[in-house]
C-alpha positions in Angstrom: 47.6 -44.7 5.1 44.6 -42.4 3.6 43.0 -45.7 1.6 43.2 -47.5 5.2 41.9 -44.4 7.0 39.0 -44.3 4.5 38.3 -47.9 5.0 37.6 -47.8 8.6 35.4 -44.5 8.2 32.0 -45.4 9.3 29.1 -45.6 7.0 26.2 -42.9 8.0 22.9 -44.1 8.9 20.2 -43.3 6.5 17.7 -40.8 7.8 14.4 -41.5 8.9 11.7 -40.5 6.5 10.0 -37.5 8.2 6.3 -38.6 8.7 3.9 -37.4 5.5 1.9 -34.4 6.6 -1.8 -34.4 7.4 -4.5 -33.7 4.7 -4.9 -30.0 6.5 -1.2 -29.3 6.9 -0.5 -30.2 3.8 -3.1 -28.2 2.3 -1.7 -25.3 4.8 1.5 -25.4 3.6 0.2 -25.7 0.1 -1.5 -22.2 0.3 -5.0 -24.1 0.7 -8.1 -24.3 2.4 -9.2 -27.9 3.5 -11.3 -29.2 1.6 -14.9 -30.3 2.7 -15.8 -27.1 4.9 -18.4 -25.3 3.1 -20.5 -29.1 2.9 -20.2 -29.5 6.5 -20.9 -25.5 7.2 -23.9 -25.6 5.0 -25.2 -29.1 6.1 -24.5 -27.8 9.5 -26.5 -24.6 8.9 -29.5 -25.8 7.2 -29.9 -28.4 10.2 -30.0 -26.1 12.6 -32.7 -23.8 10.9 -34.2 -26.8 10.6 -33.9 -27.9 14.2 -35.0 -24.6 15.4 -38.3 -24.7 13.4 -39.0 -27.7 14.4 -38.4 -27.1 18.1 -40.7 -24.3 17.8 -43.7 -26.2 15.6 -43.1 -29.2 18.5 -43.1 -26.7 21.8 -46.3 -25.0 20.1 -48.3 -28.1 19.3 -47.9 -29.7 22.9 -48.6 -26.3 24.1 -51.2 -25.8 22.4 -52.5 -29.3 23.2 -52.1 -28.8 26.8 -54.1 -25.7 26.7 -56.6 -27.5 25.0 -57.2 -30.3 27.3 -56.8 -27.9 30.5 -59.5 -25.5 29.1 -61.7 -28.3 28.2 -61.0 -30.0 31.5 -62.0 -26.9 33.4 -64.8 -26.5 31.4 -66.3 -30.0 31.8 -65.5 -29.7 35.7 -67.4 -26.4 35.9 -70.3 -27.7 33.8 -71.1 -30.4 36.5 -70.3 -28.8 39.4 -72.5 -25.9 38.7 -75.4 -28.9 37.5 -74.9 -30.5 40.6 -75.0 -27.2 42.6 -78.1 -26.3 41.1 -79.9 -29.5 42.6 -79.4 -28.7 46.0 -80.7 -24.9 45.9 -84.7 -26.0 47.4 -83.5 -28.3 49.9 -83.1 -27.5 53.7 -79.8 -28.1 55.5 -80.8 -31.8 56.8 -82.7 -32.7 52.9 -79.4 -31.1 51.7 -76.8 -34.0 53.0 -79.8 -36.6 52.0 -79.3 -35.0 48.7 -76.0 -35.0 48.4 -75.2 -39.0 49.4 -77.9 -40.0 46.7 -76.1 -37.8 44.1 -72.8 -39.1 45.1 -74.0 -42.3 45.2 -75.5 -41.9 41.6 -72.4 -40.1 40.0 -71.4 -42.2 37.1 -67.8 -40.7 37.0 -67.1 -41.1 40.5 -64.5 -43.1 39.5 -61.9 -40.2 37.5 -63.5 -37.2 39.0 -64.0 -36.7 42.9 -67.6 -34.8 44.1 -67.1 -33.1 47.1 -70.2 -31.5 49.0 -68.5 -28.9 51.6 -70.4 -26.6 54.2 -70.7 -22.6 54.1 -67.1 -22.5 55.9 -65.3 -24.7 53.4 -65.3 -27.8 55.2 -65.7 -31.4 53.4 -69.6 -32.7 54.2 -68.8 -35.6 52.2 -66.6 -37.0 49.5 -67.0 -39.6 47.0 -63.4 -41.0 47.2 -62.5 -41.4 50.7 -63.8 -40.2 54.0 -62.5 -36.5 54.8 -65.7 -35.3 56.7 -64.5 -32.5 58.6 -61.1 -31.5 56.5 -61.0 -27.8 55.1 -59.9 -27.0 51.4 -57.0 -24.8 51.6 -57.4 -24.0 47.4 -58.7 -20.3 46.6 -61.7 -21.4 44.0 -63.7 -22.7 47.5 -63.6 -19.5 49.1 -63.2 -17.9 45.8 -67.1 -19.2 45.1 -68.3 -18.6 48.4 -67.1 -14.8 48.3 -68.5 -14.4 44.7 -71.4 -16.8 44.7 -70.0 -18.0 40.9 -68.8 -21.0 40.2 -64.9 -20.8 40.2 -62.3 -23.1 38.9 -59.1 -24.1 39.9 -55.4 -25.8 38.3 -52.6 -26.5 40.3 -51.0 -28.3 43.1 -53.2 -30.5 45.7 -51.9 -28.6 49.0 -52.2 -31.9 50.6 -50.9 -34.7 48.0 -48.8 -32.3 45.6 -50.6 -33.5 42.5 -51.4 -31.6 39.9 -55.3 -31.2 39.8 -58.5 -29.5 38.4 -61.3 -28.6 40.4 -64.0 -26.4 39.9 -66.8 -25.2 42.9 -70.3 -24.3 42.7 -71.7 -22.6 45.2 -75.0 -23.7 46.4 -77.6 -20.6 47.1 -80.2 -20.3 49.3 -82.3 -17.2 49.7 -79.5 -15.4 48.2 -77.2 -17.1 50.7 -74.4 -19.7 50.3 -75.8 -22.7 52.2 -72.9 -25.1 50.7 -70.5 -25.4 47.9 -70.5 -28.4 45.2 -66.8 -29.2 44.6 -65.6 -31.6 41.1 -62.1 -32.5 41.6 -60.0 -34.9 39.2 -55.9 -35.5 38.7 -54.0 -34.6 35.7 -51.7 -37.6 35.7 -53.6 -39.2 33.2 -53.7 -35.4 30.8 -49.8 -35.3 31.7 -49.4 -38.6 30.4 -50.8 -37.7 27.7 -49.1 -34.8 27.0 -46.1 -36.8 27.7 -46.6 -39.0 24.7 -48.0 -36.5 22.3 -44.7 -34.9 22.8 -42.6 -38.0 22.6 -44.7 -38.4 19.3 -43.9 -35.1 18.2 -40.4 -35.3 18.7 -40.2 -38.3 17.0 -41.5 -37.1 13.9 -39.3 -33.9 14.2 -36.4 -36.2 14.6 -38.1 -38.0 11.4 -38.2 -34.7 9.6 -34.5 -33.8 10.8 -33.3 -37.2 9.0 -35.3 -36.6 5.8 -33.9 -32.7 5.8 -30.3 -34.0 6.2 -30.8 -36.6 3.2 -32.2 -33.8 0.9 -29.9 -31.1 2.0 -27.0 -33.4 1.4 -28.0 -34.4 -1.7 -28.8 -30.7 -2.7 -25.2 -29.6 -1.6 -23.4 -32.6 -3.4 -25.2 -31.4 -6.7 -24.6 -28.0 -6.3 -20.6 -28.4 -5.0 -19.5 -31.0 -6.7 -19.8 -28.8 -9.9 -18.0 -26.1 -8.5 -15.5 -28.4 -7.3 -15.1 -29.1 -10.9 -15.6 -25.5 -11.9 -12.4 -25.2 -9.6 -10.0 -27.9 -11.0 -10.8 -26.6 -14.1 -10.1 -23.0 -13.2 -6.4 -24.0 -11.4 -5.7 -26.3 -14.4 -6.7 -22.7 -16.6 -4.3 -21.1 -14.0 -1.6 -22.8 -14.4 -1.5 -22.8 -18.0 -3.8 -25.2 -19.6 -5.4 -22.9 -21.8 -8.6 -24.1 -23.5 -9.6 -27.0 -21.6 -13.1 -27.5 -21.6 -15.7 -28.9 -18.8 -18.4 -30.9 -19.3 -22.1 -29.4 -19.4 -24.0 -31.5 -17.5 -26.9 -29.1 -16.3 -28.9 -26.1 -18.1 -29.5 -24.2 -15.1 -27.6 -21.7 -13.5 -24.9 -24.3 -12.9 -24.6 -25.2 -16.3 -24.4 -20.9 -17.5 -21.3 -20.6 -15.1 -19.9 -24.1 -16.8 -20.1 -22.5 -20.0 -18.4 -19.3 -19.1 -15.9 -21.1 -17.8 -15.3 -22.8 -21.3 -15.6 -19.5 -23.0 -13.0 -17.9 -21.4 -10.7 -20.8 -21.4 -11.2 -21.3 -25.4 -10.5 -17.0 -25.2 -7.7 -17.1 -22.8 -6.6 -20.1 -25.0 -6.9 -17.7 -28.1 -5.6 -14.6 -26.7 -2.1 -16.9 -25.9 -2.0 -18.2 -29.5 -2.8 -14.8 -31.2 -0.1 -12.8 -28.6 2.5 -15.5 -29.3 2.1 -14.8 -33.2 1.8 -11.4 -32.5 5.3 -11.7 -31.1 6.5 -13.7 -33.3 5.4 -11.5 -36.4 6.5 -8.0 -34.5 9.6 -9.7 -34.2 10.1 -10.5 -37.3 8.7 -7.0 -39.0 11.2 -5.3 -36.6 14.1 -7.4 -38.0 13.3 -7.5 -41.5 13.8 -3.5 -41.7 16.6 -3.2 -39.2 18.8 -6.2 -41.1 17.9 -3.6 -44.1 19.2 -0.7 -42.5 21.8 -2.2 -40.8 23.0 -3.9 -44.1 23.3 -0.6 -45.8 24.2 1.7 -43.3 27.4 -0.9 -42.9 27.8 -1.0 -46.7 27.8 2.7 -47.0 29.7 3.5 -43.6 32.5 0.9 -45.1 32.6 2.7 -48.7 31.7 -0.6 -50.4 29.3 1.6 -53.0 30.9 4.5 -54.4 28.3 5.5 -57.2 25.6 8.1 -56.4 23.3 6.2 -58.2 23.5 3.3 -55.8 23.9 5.5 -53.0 21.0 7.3 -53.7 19.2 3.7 -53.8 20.8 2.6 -50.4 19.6 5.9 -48.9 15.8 5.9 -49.9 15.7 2.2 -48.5 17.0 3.2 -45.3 14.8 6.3 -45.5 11.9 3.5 -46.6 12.8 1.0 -43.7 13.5 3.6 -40.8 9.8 5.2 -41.6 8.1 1.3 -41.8 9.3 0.9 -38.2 8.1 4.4 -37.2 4.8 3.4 -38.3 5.2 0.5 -36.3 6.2 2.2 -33.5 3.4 4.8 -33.4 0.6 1.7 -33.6 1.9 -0.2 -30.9 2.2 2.9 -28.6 -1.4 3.6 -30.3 -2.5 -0.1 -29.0 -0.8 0.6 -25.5 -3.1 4.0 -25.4 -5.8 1.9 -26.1 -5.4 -0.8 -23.8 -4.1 1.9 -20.6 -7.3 4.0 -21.2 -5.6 6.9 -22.4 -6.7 7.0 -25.8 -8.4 10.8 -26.6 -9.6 12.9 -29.5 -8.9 16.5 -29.8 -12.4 17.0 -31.6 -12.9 19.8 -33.6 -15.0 21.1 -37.2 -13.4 19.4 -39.7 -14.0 18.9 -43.7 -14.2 15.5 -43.9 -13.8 15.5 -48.0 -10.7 17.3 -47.6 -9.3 14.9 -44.7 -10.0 12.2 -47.1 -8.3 13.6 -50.2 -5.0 14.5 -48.5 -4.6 11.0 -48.0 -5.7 9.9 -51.4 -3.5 12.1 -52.9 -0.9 10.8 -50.8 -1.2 7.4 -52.0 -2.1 8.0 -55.5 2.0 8.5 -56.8 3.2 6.1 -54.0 0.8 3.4 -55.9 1.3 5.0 -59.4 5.0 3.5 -59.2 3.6 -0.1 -58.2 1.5 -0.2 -61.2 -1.6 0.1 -58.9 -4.6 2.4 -59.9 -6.6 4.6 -57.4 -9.8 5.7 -58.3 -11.4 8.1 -56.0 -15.2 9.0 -56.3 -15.8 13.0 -55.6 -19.2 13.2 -53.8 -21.6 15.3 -56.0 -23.4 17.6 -53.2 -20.9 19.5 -50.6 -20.8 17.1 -47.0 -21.6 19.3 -43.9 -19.1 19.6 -41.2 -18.8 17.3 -38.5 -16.9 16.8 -35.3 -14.1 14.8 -35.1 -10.1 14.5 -34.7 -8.4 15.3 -38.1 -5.3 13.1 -37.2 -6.6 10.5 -36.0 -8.8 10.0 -38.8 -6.5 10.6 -41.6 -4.4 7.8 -39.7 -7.6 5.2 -40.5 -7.6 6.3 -44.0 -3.7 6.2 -44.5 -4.0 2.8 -42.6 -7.2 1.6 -44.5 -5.4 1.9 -48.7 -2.1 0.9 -46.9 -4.2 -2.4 -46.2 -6.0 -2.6 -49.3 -2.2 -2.5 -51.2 -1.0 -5.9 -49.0 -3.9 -7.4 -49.0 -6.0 -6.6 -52.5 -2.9 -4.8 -54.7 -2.8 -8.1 -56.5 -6.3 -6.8 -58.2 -4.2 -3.7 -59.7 -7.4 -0.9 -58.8 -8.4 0.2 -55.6 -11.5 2.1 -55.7 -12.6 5.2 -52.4 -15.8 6.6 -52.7 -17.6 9.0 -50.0 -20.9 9.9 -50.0 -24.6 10.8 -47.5 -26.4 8.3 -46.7 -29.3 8.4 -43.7 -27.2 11.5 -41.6 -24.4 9.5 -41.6 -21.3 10.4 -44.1 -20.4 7.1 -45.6 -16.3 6.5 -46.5 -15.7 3.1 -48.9 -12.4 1.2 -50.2 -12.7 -1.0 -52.0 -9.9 -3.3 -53.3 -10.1 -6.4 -56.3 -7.5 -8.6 -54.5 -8.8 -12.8 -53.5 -10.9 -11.3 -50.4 -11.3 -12.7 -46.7 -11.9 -15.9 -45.9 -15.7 -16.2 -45.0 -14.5 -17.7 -41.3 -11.7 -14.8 -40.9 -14.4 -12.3 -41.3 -15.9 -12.2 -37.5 -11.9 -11.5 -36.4 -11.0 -9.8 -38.2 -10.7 -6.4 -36.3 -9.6 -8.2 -32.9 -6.3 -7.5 -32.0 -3.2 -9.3 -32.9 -5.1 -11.1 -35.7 -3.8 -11.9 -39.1 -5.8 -14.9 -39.7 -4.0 -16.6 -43.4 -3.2 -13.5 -44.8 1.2 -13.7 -45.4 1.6 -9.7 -45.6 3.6 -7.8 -43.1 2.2 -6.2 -40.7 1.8 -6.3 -36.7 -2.0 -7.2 -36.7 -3.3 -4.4 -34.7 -3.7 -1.9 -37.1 -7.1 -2.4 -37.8 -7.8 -2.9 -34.0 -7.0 0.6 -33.8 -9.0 2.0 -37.1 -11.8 0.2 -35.1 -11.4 2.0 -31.9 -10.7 5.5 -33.7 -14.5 5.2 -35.6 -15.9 3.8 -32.4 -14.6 6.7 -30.5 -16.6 8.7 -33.2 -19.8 7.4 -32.6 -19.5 5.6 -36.1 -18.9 2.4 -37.5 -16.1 0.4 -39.2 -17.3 -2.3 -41.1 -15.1 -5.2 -43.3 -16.8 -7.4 -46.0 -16.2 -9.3 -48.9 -17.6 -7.2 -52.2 -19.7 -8.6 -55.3 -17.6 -9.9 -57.7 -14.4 -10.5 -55.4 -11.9 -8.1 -53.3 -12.6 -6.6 -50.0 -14.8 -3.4 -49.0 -14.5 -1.4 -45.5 -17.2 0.9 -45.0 -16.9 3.7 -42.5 -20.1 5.6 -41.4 -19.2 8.9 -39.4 -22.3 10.8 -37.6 -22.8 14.0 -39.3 -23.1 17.4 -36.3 -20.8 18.3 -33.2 -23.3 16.4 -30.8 -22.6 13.4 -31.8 -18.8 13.3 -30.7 
């Protein structure tokens, strides 16, 4: 019955595929901005500055056009009315319309600009377009003239077509009186026009220079993005864990100094991971060495396995020896983390910088007597003056210092310290005869974590912390390879209070 139930079960449908996200929404639920923005933004912006000074450069020239034809319109007009007035000033009323039709009849540009020759009451005499006798201008420049006797010009609507005219009127004078008025009248379809295709041409070439700006700019932004869009990759590939990838630089401008930051701090970032998993790695395995000593002999002990003093004596001092190794361990990594949190200070005081020195040769004078290793320590000939510093934390660089020299140099068998005066600046040397640094380590040798090729034991950061300690002096700690093999430090300390 259940094998024929589960025969007749129905198979399920498979699920529609839910439909893929777009571009946006997927970058939305990725966390990301779309892509493309700033281009469009920025093309966006610099065509609209564009536009705008354009628009303005356009809108001035055909301004400035139009005034220029008006004025010199007006100023043409004005010239011949007030020549043509000026004819008629000797003449009699009935000489004065003989006059006029012979001028009329004469004008050369009767064709484009309209003489009118009107009464002292602003009525139309006669008119070299059409026959108006008796009509009255309605415009201000006629009675304008008459009032002032000047000649007056005018720019506006006809009051009887609508167009758009220019006039100017002359009065004419006779024995200080106005006998008649001279009137030059033309249209300003033709200046319109004009103006209408100077700004068509205008706009055209704004449109022209709208295009060429768009080009450029989008060229300009595609050289300048697409290398932060690679900056960018490369920075999330960096962020998600591909340490020391390196870019391409293809540019020795500003673009090219960011590219090469970029590759600096991945090959450093790169570094930093390499030297903190060693550093791990080695702390790990200085920590275990001594415990698995300790924890050997405390067992052996605590089980009774060793019952002569001798022996237990021995199995003591190593724990002793051990238990103190990863004190000093202790004390520079929570010397590191003082560094690092900012919260690394000196109690400063006088001190005798000799006698600081000598109470940690003498400390390591027996403790390398019993390796077989010689110290030879240089008294200086002429008594130092005092100087400022912390007497703790400089003992701890010169216990750290001939601690050094025994891993590194003890092979030589002598290890020489020396302090002296040189240019105000008390000068500390050590000086060991072992195979040296490596000309390449030299450079990092003082960086943190580092323990380049050397095989001694040690956490790598004590001499990170020497460094810091002189620095924090005002001095100098410097590491070199000596004349005739084995390595030298040099530490210069600033002699007076001040200085600290």
């Amino acid at each position: 019955m259940e094998m024929e139930g589960r025969g007749k079960r129905r198979k399920r449908k498979p699920a529609k595929p839910a439909p893929e996200p777009l571009l946006d929404e997927r970058q939305q639920a990725d966390g990301q901005r779309p892509r493309g923005k700033l281009r469009w933004r920025w093309l966006f912006n610099t065509l609209m500055a564009t536009f705008v000074v354009v628009a303005i450069a356009v809108t001035a020239f055909s301004l400035a056009m139009y005034s220029y034809y008006r004025s010199t319109i007006l100023a043409t007009l004005e010239g011949k009315a007030q020549t043509a007035a000026g004819m008629f000033r000797n003449y009699t009323e009935t000489p004065y319309l003989y006059t006029a039709r012979q001028f009329i009849s004469q004008f050369e540009e009767k064709s484009t600009i309209e003489v009118q020759i009107l009464n002292a009451n602003g009525r139309v005499l006669l008119s070299s377009m059409m026959d108006i006798s008796g009509a009255s201008v309605d415009t201000p420049d006629v009675s304008d003239a008459i009032a002032t006797k000047r000649v007056i010009p005018f720019l506006g609507p006809d009051p009887d077509t609508g167009d758009h005219i220019a006039a100017a009127a002359a009065p004419v004078v006779y024995n200080n009186t106005v006998v008649g008025v001279v009137r030059m009248v033309t249209s300003l379809r033709q200046v319109e026009a004009q103006m209408t295709r100077i700004v068509a041409v205008t706009s055209g070439v704004g449109v022209l220079i709208l295009i060429i700006m768009g080009l450029g700019a989008s060229y300009f932004i595609k050289s300048v993005l697409d290398p932060v869009i690679r900056v960018t990759e490369t920075a999330k590939r960096i962020a998600t864990g591909s340490y020391g990838v390196q870019m391409e630089s293809r540019a020795n401008d500003e673009m090219g100094d960011l590219v090469d930051a970029i590759n600096d701090m991945s090959m450093k970032i790169d570094q930093a991971e390499r030297t903190q998993s060693e550093f791990i790695s080695s702390v790990s395995h200085e920590l275990r060495t001594p415990l698995t000593a300790i924890s050997g002999w405390a067992e052996t002990l605590y089980n009774g396995e060793v019952r002569d003093a001798a022996d237990v004596k021995k199995g003591m001092g190593i724990i002793v020896s051990e238990a103190q190794r990863l004190t000093r361990m202790v004390e520079e990594l929570l010397e590191f983390s003082r560094m690092e949190t900012g919260r690394f200070n000196l109690s400063v005081e006088p001190i005798d910088i000799v006698a600081e020195l000598e109470d940690a040769v003498y400390t390591y004078r027996e403790f390398f007597r019993r390796k077989g290793l010689e110290l030879d320590y240089t008294e200086c000939r002429e008594e130092l003056p005092i100087i400022g510093g912390d007497p703790e934390r400089l003992r701890q660089v010169f216990c750290n210092l001939l601690d050094n020299a025994d891993k590194h140099g003890g092979s030589g068998g002598r290890i020489e310290v020396s302090i002296g005066w040189e240019d105000d600046d008390v000068v500390i040397r050590i000086r060991d005869h072992g195979p040296g640094v490596p000309e390449d380590e030299l450079p990092f040798i003082k960086y943190k974590f580092y323990k380049g090729s050397s095989k001694a034991r040690g956490s790598g950061i004590g001499l990170a912390v020497c460094d810091e300690i002189i620095n924090n002096h005002n001095g100098s700690l410097d590491i070199g390879n000596a004349p005739g093999g084995g390595c030298v430090v040099t530490i210069r300390l600033p002699i007076g209070m001040e200085n600290v």
